[in-house]
N, C-alpha and C positions, 0 to 999 in steps of 0.2 A: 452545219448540223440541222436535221430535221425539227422543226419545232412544235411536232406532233408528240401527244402522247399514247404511247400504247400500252393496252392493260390485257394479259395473256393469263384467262385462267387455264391452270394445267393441273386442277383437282377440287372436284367440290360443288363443280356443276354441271347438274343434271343425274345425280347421285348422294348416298350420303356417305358423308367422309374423305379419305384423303383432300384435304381441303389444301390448296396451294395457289397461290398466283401472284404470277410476275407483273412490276410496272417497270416501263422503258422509254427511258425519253434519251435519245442519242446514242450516246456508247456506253451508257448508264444506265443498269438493273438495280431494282430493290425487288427483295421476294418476301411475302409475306405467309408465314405459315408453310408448315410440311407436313403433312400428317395421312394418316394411312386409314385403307379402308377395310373392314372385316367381312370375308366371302361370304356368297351367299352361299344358299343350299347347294347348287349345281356346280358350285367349283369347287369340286370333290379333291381333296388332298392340299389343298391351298391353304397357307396358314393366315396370309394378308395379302393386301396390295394397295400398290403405292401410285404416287403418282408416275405419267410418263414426262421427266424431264427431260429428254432429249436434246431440245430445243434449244437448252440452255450450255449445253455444252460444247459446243462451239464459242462462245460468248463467256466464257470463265473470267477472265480478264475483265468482264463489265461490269461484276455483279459485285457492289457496292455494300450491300449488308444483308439479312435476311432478319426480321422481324418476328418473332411469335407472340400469336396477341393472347394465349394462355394454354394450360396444361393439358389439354384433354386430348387422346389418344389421336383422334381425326384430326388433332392440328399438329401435334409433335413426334405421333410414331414413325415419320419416314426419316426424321432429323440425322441419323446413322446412314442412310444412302445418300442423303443428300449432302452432307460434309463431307461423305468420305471420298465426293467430286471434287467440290469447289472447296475454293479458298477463300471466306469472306467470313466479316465477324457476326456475331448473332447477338441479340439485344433481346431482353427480356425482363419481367419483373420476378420481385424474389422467388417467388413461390415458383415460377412458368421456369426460370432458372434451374432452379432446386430440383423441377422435375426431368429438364432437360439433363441435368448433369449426370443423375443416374443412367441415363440414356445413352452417353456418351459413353461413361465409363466403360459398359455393359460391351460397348460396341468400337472400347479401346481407342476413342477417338477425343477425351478430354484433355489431351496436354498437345493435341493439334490445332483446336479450334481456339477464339479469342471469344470468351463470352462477355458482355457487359450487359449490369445490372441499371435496368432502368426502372421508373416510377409512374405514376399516373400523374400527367402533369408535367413532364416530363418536354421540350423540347430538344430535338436528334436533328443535326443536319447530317445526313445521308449523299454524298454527293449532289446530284443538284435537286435533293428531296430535303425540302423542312419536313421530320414526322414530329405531330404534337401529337401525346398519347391520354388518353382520356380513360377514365375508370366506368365499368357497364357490368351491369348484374349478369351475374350467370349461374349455372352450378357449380363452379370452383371460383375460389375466392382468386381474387388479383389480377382478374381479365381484362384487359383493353381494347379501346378501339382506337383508331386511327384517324387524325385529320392531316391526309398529305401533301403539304402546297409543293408543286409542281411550278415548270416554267407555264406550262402550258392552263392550267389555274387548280381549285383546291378540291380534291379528291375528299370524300370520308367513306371511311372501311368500318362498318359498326362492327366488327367481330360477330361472334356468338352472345346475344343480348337477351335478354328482358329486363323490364321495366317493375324493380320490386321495390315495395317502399318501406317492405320489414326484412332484410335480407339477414341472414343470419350472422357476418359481420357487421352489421351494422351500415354498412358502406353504400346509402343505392347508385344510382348511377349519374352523371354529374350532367345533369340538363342545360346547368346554365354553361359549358362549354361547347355544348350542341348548340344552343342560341345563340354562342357569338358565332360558330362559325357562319352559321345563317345571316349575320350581321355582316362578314366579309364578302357575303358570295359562294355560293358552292356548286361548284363544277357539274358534279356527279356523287348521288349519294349507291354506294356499292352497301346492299343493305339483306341482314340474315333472312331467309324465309322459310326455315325448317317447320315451321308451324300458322304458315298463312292457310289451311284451311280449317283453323281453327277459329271461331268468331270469339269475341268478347277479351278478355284478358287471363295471361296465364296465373294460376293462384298462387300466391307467395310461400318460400318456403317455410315461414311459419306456419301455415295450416299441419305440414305434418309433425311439428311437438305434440300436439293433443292423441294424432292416431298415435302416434311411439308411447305416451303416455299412458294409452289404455291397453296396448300388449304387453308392455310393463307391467301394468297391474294388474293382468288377469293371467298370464302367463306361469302353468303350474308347473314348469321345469324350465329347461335351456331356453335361452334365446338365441336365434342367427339369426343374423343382421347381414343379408347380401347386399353387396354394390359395387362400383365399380372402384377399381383400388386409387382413381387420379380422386375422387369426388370429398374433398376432404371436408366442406362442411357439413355431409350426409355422417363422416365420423365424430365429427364435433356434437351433434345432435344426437346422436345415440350415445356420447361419453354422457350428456347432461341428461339425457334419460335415468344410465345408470345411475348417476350421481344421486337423483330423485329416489328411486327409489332401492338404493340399498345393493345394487348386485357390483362384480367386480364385470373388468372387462378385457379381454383378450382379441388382439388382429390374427388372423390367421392367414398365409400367404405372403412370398417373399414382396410384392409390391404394393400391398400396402403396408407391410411394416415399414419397408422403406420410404415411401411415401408419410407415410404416419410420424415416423422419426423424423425426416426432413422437415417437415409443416411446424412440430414442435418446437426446434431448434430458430425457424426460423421467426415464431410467435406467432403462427395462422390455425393452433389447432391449440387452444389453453384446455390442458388437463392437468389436473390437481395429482400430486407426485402420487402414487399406490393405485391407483385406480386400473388401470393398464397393466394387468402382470405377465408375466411369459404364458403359452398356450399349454405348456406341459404346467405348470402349477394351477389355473383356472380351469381344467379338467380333470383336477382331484377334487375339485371344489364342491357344494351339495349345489345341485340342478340350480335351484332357484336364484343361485346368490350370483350365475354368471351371465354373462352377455358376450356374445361371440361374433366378430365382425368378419365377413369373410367374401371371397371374389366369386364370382359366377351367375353372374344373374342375367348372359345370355345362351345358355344351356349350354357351352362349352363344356363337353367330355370330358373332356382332359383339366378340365378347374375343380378350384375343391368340390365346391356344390354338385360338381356334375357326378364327381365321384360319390361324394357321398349320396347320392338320386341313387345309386346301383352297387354299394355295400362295399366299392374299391377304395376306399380312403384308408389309407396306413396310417396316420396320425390319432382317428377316432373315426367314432358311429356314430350314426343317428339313434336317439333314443324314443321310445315310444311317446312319450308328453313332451318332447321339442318343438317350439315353434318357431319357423322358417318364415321370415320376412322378404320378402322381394324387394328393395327397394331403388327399384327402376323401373321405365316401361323398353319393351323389347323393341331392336334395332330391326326397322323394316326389311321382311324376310328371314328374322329372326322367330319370328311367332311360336311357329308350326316347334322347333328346338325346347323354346322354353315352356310352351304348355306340356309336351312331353315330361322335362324334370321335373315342373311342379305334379302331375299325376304321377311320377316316379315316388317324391317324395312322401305324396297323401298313402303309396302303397305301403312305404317303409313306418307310418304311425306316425310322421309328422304332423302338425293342424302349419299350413299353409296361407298366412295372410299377401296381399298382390291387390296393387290396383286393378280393378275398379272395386275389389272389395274391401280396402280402406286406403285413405288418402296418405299411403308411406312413401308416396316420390310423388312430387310435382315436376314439371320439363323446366329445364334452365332457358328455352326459347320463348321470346314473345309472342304471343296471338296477333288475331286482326286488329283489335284495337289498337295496341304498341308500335303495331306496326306503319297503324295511320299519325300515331304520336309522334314518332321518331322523324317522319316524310312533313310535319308539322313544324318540328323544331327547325328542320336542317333547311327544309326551304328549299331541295335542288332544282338544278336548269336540267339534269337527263338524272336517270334514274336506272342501275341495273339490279335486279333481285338475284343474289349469290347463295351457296348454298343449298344441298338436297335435290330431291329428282324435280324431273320437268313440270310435272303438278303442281308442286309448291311454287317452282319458279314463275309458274302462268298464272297461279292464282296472287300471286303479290303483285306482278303485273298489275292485273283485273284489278288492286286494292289501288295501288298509285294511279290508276285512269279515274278512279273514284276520288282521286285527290286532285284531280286536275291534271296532272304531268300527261304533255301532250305525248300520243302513242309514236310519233318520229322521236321521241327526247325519251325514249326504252329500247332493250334490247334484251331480249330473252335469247340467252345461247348456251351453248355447251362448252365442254372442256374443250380447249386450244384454237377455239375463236377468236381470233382478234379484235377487238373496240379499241378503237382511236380518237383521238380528240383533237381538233384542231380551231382554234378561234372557238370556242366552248362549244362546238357540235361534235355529234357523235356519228360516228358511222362505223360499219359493219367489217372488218378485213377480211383477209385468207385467215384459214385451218392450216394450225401448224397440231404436231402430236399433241394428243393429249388423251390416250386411250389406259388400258389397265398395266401396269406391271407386276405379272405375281412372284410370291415369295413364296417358295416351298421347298423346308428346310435350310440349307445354306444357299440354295440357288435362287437367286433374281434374275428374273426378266428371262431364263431358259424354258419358261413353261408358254406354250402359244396357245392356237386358238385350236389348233388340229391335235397339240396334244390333251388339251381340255375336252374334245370331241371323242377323243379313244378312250378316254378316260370314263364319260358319259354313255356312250356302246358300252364299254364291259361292268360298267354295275349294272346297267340294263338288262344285256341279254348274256351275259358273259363270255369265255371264249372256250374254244375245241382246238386241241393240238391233235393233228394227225403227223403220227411216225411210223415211214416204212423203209424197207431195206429194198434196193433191185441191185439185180445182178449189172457188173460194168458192161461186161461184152454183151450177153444178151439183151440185157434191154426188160428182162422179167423180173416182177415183184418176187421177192424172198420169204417165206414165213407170209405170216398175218400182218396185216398191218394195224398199229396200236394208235388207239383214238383216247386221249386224257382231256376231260369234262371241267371246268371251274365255274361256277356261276350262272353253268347253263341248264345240266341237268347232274345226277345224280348215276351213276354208271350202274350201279348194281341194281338199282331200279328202273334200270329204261335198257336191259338187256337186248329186248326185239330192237331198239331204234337205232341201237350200237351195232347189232350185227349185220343190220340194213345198212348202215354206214359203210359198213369195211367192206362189203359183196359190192358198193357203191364205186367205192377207191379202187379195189382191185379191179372192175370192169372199166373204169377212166385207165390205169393203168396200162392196161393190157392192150390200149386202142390209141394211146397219145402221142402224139406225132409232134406237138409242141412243146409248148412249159406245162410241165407237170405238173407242177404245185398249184398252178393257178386255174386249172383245167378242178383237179380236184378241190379246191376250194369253192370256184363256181357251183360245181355241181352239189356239194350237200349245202351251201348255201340256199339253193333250191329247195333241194331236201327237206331242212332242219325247218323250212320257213312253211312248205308243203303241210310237215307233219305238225311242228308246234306253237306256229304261227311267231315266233320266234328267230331276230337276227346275229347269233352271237358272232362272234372274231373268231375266224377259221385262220389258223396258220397249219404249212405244210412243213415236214421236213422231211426230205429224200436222200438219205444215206448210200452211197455207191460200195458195193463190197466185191 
């Protein structure tokens, strides 16, 4: 047996989201995290993408367990492709559980898999992995990080961290477990950097009780409350809002009721029995007495918010004195989407509160400071920055060279990089996959990179179908030939450019010695590009009669 360790991320670096990576030491995998990424603008019809695990499927047989260090979309929405590979048990704590198991259900995979419920504090032997799991602030309660002793020596995976010392559990993050490991020796500190170009420290989520407190009380009708539906102490905070001051409160949307329900049951979301009614009775209610929590807060169309931004919502409207809280900052690349809804909304008579114009989301990730904290605590011999695009990943670098950690004992890489560790040095391997796998609709991994290109052509420039008839024997076009416009122009208004088109077809026709179709395609390709500086998708179609 090799007595190298290798650590394969195959999501979550150099990007944000789908966050997944393998450790392998012999013929033994642990995977930590599955979670999926939400397209950008340019991947038009995509509804996610996940990681590419490939790599791993070959090695089914090896993969010893799979870990999730919490609830949030980018670490557990791909958990439905990735069980429905492999066979290995999954370990989680209640809450990260509780949101997995919807997950599963959903995706009919709960009476296949073996879940066990773990704790912070927690020791797992893992094949030949001790995982100690450790408790670290974030924005969903119950997240963990990871301390992994290996043969090879002691790994820590900080999860998705900040450093809150008022957290809204109560719970902050357990330093003096970070100190011992530093006491043992640490290998390699694999550490979040979602927000290393942020200096100073990120603000606790108590700062946003006071902004919720003064929407509260200025608030002359509805409240909505957007966020994201895993974010359950963002609900917990606006149940205590309500509570303060007098309104009832309603979720709106199948996951976070779910979500909502789950947390309660589990004792991570304390609301007082009545407060919470169904959304069909807190919509007979007078304006002021409700508070309405609900999903959309990164301009998704198709989410209630998005609907209601554009007057499609079947359940209810927006009314003229509602005020619409934002309470999150938008997923990079996300921007351009949600400044759109909220100007949606200001048109519908909304008033629109959103950071920067009051403090109603703080980031559940650390700053610079935390982040020299944490490289403080732990003490490591190599150091690799995980998590989000190459930026953040270079600039946590740049923060651990400010810490000492010599620039051979880092490794800034991307997804399906190999880092190995052998006698505590690190060094660089082969690229194994580790690129995008889209989901759109029921099909995974059928959408490539040429079908995302034709896809990006026809919202561009759109396409021209040309349909003509020729004769078998002679070889002569038949009739006119019919040219059908999508996206490119408007046919009843571009009559001269249509009937330049068809005297175009008909003279390639009447002269083609080759492939026809493609003789006429070239040519008004020409054309279309001559006259409207414009390249739409020309298809032919030649009917023999």
């Amino acid at each position: 047996m090799s007595n190298k360790l290798r650590i394969i991320p195959l999501g979550g670096l150099g990007e944000i989201g789908k966050n997944m990576m393998a450790f392998e030491y012999g013929e033994n995998i642990l995977i930590v995290d599955t979670g999926l990424m939400f397209p950008e603008n340019d991947m038009l019809g995509i509804d996610y993408i996940i990681p590419d695990f490939r790599y791993l499927l070959d090695k089914k047989e090896q993969i010893r367990g799979v870990i999730v260090t919490h609830g949030h979309e980018d670490h557990t929405g791909a958990i439905n492709h990735v069980m429905g590979e492999i066979n290995a048990p999954i370990y989680a704590t209640p809450l990260t559980r509780g949101l997995l198991e919807v997950k599963l259900r959903d995706g009919k995979l709960y009476d296949k898999v073996k879940l066990n419920t773990i704790k912070a504090g927690d020791r797992l032997n893992i094949g030949p992995f001790t995982v100690e799991t450790f408790h670290i602030c974030h924005s969903i309660p119950d997240g963990v990080g990871l301390g992994i002793t290996t043969p090879a020596g002691l790994v820590v995976h900080s999860g998705d961290f900040k450093f809150d010392h008022t957290p809204v559990d109560g719970w902050p993050t357990d330093y003096a477990k970070l100190a011992e490991f530093s006491g043992r020796g640490v290998m390699a500190l694999l550490s979040d950097s979602t927000n290393a170009d942020k200096p100073g420290w990120t603000p606790s989520e108590a700062v946003i009780d006071p902004a919720f407190d003064e929407v509260f009380r200025t608030a002359p009708g509805r409240i909505l409350v957007a966020t994201f539906a895993s974010l359950i102490s963002r609900i917990q905070q606006v149940a205590n809002a309500a509570m303060r001051h007098n309104r009832k409160m309603a979720l709106v949307g199948t996951s976070m009721v779910e979500n909502a329900r789950m947390a309660q049951k589990l004792g991570y979301l304390d609301v007082p029995e009545g407060l919470i009614l169904p959304s069909e009775e807190a919509l007979k209610m007078p304006a002021k007495k409700v508070a309405i929590m609900t999903t959309g807060t990164q301009g998704e169309p198709s989410s209630i918010l998005g609907r209601l931004s554009t007057g499609r919502n079947r359940q209810f409207d927006l009314q003229e004195k509602d005020t619409v809280v934002l309470s999150s900052h938008p997923i990079p690349g996300n921007e351009e989407m949600v400044h759109r809804t909220i100007n949606r909304l200001f048109q519908r008579g909304a008033n629109v509160i959103y950071d920067p114009i009051a403090p109603v989301h703080v980031s559940g990730h650390a700053s610079a400071e935390e982040m020299k904290l944490l490289i403080h605590l732990v003490k490591p011999k190599n150091f690799v920055p995980i998590h989000d695009e190459l930026r953040h990943l270079n600039q946590h670098a740049a923060i651990a060279r400010e810490m000492g950690i010599a620039p051979d004992n880092m490794a800034v890489v991307e997804n399906g990089t190999v880092l190995e560790f052998e006698n505590g040095k690190l060094s660089v391997g082969e690229r194994v996959r580790g690129g995008y796998v889209f989901v759109d609709g029921t099909g995974v991994g059928d959408i490539g990179p040429t079908v995302m290109r034709e896809r990006e052509s026809l919202a561009r420039d759109g396409f021209v179908l040309v349909n003509l008839r020729r004769d078998r024997k002679s070889g002569q076009i038949v009739g006119q030939p019919e040219i059908i416009s999508k996206g490119f122009v408007f046919v009843r208004d571009s009559e001269e450019l249509m009937a330049a088109a068809r005297e175009k077809v008909v003279a390639v026709a009447g002269k083609a010695n080759g492939s026809l179709p493609k003789k006429i395609e070239d040519t008004l390709a020409e054309y279309f590009y001559n006259e409207m500086k414009r390249r739409p998708m020309i298809f032919t179609m030649v009917n023999e009669v």
